[in-house]
mmCIF file of the N, C-alpha and C atoms, coordinates in Angstrom:
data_MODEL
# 
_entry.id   MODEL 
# 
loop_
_atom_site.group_PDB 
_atom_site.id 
_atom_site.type_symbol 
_atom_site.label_atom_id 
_atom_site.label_alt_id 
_atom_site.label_comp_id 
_atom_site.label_asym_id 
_atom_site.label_entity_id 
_atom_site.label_seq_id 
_atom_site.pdbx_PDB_ins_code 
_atom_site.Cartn_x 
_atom_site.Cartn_y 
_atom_site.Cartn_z 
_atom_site.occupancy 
_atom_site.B_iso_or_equiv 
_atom_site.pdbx_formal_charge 
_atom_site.auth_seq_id 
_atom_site.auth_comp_id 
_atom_site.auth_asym_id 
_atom_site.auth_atom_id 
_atom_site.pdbx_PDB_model_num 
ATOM 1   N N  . UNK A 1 1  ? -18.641 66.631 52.551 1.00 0.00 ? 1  UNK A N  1 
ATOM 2   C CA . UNK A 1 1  ? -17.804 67.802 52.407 1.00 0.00 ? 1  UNK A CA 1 
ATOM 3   C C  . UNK A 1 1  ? -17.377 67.870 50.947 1.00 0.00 ? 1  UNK A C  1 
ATOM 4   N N  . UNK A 1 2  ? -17.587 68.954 50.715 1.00 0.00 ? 2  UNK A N  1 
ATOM 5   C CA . UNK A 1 2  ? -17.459 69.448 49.105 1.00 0.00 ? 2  UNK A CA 1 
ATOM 6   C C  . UNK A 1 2  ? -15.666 69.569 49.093 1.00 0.00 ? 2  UNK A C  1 
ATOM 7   N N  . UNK A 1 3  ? -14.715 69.478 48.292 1.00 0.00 ? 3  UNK A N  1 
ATOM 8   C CA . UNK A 1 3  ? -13.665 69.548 47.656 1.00 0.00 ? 3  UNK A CA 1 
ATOM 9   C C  . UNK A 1 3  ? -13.212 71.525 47.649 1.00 0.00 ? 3  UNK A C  1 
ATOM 10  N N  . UNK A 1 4  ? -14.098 71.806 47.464 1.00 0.00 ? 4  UNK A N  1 
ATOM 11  C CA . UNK A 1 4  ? -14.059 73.411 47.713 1.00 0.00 ? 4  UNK A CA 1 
ATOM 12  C C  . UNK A 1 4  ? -14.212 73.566 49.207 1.00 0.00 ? 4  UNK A C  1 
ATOM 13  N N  . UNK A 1 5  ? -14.720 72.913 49.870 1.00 0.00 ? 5  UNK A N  1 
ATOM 14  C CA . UNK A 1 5  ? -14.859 73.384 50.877 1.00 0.00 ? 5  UNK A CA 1 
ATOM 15  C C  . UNK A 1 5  ? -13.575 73.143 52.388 1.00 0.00 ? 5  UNK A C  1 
ATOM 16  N N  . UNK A 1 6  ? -12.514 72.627 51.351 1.00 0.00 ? 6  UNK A N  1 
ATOM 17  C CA . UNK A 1 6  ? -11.507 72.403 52.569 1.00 0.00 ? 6  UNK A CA 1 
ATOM 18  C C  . UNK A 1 6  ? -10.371 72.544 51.808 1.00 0.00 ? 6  UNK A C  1 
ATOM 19  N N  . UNK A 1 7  ? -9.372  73.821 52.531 1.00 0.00 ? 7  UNK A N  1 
ATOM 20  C CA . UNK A 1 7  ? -8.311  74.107 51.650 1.00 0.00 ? 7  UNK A CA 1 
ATOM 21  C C  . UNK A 1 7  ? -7.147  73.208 51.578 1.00 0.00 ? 7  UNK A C  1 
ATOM 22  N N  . UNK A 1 8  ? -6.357  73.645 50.717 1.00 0.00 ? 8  UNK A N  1 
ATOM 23  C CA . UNK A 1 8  ? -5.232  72.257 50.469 1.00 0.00 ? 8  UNK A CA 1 
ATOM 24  C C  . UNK A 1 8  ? -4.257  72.577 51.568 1.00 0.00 ? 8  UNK A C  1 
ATOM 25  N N  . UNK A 1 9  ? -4.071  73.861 52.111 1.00 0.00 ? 9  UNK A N  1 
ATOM 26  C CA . UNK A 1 9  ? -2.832  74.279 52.492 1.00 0.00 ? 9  UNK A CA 1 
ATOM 27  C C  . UNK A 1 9  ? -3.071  74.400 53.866 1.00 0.00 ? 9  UNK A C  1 
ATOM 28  N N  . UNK A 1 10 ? -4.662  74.039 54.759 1.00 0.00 ? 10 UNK A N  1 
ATOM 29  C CA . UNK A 1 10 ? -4.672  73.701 55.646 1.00 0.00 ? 10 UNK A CA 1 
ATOM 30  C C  . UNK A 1 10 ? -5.397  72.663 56.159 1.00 0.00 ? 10 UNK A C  1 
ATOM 31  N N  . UNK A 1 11 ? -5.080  72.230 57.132 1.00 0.00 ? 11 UNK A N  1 
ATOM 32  C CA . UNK A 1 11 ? -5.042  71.017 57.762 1.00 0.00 ? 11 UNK A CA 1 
ATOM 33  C C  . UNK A 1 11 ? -6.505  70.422 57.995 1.00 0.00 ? 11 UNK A C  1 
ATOM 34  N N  . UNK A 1 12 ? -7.386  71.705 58.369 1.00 0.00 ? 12 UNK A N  1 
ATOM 35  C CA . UNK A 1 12 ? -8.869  71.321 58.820 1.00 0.00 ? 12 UNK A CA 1 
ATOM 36  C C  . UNK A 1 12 ? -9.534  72.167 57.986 1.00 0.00 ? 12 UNK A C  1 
ATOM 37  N N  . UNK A 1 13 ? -11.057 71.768 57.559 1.00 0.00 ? 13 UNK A N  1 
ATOM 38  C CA . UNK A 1 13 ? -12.112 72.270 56.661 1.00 0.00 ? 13 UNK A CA 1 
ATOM 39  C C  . UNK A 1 13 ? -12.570 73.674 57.280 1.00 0.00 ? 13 UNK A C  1 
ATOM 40  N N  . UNK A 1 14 ? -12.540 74.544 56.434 1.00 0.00 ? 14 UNK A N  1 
ATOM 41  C CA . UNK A 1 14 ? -13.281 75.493 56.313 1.00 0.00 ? 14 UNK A CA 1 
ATOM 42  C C  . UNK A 1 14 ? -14.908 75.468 56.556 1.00 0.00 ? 14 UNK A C  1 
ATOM 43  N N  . UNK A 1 15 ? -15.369 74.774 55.789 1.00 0.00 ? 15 UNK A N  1 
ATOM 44  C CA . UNK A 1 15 ? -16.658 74.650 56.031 1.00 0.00 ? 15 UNK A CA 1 
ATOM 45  C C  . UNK A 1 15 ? -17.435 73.199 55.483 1.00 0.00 ? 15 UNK A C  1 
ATOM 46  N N  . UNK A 1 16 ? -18.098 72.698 56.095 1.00 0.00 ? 16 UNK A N  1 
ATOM 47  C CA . UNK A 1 16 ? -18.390 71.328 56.641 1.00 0.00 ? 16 UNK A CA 1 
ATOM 48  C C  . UNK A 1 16 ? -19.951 71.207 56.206 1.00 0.00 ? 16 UNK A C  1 
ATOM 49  N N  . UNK A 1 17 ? -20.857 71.001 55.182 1.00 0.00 ? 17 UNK A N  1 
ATOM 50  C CA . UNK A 1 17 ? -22.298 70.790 54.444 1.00 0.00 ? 17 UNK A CA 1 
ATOM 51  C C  . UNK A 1 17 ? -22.912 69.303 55.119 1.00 0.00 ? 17 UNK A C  1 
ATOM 52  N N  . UNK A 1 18 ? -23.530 69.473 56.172 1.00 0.00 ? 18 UNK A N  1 
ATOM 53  C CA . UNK A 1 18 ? -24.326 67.503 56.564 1.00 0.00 ? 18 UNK A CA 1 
ATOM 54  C C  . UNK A 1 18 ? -25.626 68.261 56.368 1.00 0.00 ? 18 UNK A C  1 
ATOM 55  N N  . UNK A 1 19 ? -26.218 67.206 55.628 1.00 0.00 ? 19 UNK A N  1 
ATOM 56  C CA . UNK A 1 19 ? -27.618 67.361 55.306 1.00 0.00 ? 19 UNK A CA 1 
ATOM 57  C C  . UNK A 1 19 ? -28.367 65.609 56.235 1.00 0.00 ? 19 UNK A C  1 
ATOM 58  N N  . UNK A 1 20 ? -29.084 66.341 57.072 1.00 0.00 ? 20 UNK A N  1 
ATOM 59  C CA . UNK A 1 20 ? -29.706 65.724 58.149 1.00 0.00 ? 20 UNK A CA 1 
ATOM 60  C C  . UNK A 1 20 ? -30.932 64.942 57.528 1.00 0.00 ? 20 UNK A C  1 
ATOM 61  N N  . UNK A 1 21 ? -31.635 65.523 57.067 1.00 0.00 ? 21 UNK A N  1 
ATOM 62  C CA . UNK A 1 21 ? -32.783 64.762 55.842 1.00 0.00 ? 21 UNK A CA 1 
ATOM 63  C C  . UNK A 1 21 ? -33.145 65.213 54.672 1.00 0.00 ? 21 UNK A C  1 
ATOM 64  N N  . UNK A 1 22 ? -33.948 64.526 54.120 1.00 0.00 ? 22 UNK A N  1 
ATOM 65  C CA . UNK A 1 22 ? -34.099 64.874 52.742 1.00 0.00 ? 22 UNK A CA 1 
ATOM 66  C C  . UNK A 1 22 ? -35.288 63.994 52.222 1.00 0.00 ? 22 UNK A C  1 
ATOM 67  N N  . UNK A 1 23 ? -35.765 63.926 51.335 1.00 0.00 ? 23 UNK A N  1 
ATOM 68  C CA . UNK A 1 23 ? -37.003 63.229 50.695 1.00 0.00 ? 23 UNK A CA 1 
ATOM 69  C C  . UNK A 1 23 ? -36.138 61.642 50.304 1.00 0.00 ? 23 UNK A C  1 
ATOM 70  N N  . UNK A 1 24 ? -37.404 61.105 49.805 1.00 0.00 ? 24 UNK A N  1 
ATOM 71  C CA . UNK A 1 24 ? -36.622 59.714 49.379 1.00 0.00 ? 24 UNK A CA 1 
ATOM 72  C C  . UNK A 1 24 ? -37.434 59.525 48.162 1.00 0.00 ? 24 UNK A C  1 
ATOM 73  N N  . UNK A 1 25 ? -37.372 58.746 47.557 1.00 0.00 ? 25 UNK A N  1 
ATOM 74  C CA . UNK A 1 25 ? -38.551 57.943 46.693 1.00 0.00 ? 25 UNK A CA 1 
ATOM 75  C C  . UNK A 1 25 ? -38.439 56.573 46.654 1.00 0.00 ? 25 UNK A C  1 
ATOM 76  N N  . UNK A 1 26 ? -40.090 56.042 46.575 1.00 0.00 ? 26 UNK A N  1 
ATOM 77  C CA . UNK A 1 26 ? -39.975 54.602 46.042 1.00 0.00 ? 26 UNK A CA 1 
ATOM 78  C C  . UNK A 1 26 ? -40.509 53.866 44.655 1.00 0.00 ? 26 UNK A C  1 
ATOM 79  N N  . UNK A 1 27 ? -39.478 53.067 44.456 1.00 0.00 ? 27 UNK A N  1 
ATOM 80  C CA . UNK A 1 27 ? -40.036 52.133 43.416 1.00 0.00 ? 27 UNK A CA 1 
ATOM 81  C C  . UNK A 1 27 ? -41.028 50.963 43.413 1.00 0.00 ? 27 UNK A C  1 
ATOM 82  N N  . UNK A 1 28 ? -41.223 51.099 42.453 1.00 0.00 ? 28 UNK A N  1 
ATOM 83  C CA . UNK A 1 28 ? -42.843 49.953 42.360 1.00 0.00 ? 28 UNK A CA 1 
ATOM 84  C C  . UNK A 1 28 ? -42.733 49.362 40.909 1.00 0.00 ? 28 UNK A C  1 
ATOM 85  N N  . UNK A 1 29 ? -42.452 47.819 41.556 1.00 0.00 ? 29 UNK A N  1 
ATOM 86  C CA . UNK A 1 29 ? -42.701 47.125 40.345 1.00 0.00 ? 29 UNK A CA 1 
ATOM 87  C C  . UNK A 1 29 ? -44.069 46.082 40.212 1.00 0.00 ? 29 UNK A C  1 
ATOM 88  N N  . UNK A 1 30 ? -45.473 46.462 39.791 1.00 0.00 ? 30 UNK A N  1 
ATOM 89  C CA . UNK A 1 30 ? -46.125 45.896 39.462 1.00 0.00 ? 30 UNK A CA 1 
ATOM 90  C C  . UNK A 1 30 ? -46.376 44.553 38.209 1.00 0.00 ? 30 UNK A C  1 
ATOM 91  N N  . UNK A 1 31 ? -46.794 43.343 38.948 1.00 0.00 ? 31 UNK A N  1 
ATOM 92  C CA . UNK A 1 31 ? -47.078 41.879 37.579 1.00 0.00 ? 31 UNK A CA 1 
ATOM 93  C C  . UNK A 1 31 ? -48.605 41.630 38.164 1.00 0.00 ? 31 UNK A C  1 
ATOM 94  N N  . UNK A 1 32 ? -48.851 41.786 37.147 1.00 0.00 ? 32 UNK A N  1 
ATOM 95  C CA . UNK A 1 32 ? -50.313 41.133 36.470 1.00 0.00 ? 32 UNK A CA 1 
ATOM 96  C C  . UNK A 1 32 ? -50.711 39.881 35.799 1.00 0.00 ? 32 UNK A C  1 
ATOM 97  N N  . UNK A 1 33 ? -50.782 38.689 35.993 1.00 0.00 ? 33 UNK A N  1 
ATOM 98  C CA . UNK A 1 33 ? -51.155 37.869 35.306 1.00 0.00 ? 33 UNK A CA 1 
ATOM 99  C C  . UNK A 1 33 ? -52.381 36.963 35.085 1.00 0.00 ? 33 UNK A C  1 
ATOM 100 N N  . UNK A 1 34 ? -52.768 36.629 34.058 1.00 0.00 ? 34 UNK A N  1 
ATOM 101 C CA . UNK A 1 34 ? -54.337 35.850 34.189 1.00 0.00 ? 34 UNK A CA 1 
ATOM 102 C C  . UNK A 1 34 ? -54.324 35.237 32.893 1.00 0.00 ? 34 UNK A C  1 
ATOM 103 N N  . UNK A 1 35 ? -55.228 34.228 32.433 1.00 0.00 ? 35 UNK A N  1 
ATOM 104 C CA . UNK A 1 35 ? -55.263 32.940 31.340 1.00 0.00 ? 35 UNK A CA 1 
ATOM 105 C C  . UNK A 1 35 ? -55.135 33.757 30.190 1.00 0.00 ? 35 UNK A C  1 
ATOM 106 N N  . UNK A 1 36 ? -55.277 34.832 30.034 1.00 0.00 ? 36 UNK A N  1 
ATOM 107 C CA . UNK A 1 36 ? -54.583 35.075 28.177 1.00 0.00 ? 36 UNK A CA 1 
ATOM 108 C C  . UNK A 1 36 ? -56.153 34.855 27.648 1.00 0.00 ? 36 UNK A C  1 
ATOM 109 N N  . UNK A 1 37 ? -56.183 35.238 26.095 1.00 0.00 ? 37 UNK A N  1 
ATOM 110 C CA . UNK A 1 37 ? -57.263 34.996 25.482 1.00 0.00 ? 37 UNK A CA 1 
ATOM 111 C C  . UNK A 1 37 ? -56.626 35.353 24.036 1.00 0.00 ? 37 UNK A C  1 
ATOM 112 N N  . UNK A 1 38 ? -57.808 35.452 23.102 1.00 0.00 ? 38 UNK A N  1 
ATOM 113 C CA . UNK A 1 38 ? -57.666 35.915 21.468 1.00 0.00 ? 38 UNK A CA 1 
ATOM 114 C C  . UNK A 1 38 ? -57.854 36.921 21.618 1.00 0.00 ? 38 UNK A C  1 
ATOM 115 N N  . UNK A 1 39 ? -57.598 38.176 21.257 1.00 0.00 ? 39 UNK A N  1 
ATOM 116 C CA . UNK A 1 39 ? -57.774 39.239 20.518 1.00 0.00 ? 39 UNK A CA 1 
ATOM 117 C C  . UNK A 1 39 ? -59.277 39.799 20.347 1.00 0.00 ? 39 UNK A C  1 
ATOM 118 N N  . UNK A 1 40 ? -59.909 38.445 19.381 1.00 0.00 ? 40 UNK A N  1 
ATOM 119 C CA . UNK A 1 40 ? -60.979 38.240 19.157 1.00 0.00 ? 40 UNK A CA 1 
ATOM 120 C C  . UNK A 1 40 ? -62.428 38.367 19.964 1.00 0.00 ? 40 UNK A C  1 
ATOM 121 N N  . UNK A 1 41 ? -61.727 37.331 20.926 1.00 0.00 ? 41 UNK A N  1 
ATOM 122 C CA . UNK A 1 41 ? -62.441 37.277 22.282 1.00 0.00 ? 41 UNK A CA 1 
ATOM 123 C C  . UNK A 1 41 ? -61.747 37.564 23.323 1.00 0.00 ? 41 UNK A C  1 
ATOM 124 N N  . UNK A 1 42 ? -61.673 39.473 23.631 1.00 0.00 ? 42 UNK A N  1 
ATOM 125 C CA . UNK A 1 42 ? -61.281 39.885 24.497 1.00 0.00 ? 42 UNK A CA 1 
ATOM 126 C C  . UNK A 1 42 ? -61.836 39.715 25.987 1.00 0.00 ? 42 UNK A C  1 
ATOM 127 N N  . UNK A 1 43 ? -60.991 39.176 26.811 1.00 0.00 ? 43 UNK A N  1 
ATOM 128 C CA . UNK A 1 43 ? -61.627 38.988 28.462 1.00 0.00 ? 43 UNK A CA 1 
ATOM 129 C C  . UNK A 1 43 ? -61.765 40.481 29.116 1.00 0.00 ? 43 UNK A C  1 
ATOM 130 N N  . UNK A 1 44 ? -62.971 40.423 29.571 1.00 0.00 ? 44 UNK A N  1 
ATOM 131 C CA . UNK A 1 44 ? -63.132 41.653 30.589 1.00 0.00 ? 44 UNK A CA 1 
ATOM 132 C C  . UNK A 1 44 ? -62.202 41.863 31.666 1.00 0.00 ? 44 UNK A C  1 
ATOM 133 N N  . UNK A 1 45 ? -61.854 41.150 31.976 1.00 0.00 ? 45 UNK A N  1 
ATOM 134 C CA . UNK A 1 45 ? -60.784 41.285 33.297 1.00 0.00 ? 45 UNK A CA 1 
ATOM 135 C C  . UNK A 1 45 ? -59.903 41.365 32.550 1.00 0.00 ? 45 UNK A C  1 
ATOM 136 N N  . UNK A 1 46 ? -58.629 41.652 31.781 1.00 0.00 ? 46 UNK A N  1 
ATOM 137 C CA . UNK A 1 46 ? -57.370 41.583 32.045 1.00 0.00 ? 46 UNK A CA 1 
ATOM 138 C C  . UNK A 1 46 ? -56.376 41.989 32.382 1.00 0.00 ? 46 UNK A C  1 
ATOM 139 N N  . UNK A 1 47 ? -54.848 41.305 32.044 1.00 0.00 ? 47 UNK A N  1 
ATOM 140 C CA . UNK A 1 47 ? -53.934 41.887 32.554 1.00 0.00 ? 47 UNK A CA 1 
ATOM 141 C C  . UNK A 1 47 ? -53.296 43.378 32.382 1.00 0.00 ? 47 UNK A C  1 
ATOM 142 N N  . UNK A 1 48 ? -53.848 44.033 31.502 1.00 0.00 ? 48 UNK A N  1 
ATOM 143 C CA . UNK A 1 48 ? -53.173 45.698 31.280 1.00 0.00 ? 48 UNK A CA 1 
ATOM 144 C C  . UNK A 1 48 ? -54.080 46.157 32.132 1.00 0.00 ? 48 UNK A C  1 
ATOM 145 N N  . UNK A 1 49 ? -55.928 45.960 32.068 1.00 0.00 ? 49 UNK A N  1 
ATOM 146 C CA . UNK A 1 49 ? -56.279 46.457 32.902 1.00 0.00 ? 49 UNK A CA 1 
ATOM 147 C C  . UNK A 1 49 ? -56.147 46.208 34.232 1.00 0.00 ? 49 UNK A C  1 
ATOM 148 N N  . UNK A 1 50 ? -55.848 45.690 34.957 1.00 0.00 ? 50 UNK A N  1 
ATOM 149 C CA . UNK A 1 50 ? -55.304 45.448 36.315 1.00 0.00 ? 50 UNK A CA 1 
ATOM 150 C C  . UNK A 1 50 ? -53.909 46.017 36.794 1.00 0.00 ? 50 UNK A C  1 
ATOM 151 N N  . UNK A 1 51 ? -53.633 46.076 35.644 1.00 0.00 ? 51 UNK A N  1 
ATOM 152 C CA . UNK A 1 51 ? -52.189 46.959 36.153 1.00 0.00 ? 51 UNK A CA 1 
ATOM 153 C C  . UNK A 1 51 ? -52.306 48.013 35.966 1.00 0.00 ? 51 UNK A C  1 
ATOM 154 N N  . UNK A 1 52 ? -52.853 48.722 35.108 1.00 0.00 ? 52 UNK A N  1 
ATOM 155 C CA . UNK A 1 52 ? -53.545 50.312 35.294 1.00 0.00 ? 52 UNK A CA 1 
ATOM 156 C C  . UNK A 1 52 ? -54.278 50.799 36.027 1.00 0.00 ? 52 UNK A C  1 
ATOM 157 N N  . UNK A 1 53 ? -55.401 49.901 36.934 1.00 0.00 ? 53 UNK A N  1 
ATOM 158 C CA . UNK A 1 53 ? -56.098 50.062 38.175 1.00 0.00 ? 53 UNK A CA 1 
ATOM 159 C C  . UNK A 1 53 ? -54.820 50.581 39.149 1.00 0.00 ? 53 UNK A C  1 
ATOM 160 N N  . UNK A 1 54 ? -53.919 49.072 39.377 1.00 0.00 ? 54 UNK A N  1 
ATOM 161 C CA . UNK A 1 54 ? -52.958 48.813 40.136 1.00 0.00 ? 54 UNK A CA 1 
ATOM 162 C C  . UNK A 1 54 ? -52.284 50.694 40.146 1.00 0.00 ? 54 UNK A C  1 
ATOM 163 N N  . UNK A 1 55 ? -51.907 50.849 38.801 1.00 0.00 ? 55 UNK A N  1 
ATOM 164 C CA . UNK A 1 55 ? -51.104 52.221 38.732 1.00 0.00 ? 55 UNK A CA 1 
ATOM 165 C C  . UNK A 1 55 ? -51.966 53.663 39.252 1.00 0.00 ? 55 UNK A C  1 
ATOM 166 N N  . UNK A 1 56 ? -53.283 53.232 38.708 1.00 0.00 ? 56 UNK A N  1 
ATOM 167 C CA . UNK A 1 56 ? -54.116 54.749 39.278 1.00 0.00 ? 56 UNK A CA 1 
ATOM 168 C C  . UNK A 1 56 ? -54.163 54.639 40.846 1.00 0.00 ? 56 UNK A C  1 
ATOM 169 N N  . UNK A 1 57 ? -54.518 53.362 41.652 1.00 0.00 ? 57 UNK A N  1 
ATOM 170 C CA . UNK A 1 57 ? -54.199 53.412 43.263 1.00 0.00 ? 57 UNK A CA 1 
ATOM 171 C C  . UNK A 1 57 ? -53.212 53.672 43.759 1.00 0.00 ? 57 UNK A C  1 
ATOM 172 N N  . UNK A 1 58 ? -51.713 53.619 43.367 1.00 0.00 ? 58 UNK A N  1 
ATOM 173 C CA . UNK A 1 58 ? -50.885 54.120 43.504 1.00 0.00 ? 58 UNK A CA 1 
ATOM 174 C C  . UNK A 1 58 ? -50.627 55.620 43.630 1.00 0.00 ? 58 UNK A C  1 
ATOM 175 N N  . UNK A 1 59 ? -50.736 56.134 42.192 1.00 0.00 ? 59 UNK A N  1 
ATOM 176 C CA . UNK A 1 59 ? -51.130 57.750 42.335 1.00 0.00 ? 59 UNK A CA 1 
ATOM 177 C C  . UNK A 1 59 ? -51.915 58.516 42.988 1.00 0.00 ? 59 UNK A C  1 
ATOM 178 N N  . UNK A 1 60 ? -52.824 57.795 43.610 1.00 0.00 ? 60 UNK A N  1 
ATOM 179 C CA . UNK A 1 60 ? -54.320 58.820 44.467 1.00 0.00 ? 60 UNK A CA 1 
ATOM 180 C C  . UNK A 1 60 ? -53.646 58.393 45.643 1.00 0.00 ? 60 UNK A C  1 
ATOM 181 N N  . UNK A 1 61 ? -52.940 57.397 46.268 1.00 0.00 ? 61 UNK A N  1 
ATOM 182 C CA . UNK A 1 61 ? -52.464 57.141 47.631 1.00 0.00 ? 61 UNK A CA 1 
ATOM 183 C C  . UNK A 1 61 ? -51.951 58.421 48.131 1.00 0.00 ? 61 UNK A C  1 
ATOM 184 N N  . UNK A 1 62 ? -51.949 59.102 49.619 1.00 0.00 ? 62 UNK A N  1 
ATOM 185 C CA . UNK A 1 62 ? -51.775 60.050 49.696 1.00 0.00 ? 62 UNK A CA 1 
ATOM 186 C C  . UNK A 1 62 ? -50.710 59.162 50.886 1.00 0.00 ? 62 UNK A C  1 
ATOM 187 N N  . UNK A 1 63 ? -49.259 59.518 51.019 1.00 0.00 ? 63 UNK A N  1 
ATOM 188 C CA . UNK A 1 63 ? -48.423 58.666 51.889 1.00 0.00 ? 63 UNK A CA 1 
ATOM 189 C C  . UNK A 1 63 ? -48.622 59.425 53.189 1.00 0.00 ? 63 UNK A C  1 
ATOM 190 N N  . UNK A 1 64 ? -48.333 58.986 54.256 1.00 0.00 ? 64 UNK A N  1 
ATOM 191 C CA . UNK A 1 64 ? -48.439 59.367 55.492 1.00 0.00 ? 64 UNK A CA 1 
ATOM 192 C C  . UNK A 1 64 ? -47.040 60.763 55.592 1.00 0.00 ? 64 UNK A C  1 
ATOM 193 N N  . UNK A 1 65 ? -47.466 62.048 56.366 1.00 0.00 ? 65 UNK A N  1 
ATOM 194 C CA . UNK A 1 65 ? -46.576 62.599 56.772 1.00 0.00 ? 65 UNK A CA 1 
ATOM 195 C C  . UNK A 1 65 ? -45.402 62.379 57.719 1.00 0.00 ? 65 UNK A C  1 
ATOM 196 N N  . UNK A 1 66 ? -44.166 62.183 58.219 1.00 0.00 ? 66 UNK A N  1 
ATOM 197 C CA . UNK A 1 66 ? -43.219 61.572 58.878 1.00 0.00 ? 66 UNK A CA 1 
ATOM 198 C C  . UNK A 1 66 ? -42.431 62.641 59.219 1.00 0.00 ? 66 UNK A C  1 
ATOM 199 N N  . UNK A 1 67 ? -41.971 62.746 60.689 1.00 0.00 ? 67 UNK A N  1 
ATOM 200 C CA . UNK A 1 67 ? -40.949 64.086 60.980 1.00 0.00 ? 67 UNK A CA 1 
ATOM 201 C C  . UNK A 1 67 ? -39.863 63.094 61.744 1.00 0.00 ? 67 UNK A C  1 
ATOM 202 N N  . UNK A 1 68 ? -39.029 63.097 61.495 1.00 0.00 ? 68 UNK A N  1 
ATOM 203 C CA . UNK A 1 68 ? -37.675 62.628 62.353 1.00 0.00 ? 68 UNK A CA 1 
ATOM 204 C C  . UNK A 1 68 ? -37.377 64.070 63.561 1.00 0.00 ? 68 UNK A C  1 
ATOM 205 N N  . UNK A 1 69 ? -36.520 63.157 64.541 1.00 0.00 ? 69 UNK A N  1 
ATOM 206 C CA . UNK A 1 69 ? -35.949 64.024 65.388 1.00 0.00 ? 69 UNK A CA 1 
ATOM 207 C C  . UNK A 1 69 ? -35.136 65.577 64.835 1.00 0.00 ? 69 UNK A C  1 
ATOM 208 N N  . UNK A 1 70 ? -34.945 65.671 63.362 1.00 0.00 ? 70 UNK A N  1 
ATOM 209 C CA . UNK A 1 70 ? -34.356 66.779 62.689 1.00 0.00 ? 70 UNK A CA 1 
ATOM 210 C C  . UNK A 1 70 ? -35.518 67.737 62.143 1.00 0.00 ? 70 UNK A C  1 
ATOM 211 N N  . UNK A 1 71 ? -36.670 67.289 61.606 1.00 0.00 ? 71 UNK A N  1 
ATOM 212 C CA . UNK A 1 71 ? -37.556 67.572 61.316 1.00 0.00 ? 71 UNK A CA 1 
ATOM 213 C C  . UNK A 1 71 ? -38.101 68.378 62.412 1.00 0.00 ? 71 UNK A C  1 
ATOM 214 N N  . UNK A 1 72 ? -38.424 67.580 63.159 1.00 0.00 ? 72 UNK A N  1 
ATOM 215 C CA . UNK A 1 72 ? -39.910 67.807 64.722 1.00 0.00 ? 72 UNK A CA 1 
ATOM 216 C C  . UNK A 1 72 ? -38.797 68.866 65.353 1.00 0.00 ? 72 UNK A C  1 
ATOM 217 N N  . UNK A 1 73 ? -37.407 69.486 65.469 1.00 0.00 ? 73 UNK A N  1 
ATOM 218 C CA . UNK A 1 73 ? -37.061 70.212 65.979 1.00 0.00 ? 73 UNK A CA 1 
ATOM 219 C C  . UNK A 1 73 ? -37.101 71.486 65.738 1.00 0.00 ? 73 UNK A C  1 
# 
């Protein structure tokens, strides 16, 4: 309930805002690790690239659709 939405001078709210659902988001913390090398002699496998794989599978994931009892009604 919003502050505007319930007067001072009476007792009960005017008008009452519940928001039933809403989106969410998640966080993702990706670690990568593997033996290190020189510069010089860069390893084909490594760790930035694996975590940029890691990050592009993330983005193409398409998440499952979900309806709650507020939704599906």
């Amino acid at each position: 309930m919003t502050a505007a939405a319930c007067s001072p001078t009476k007792a009960s709210p005017r008008f009452m805002d519940v928001n039933a659902t809403e989106k969410l988001y998640g966080d993702f913390v990706l670690t990568a690790t593997n033996p290190g090398g020189h510069s010089s002699l860069p390893r084909p496998e490594n760790a930035i690239l694996r975590i940029s794989r890691s990050a592009t599978k993330i983005a193409q994931y398409q998440f499952p659709f979900e309806l709650n009892n507020i939704t599906r009604a």
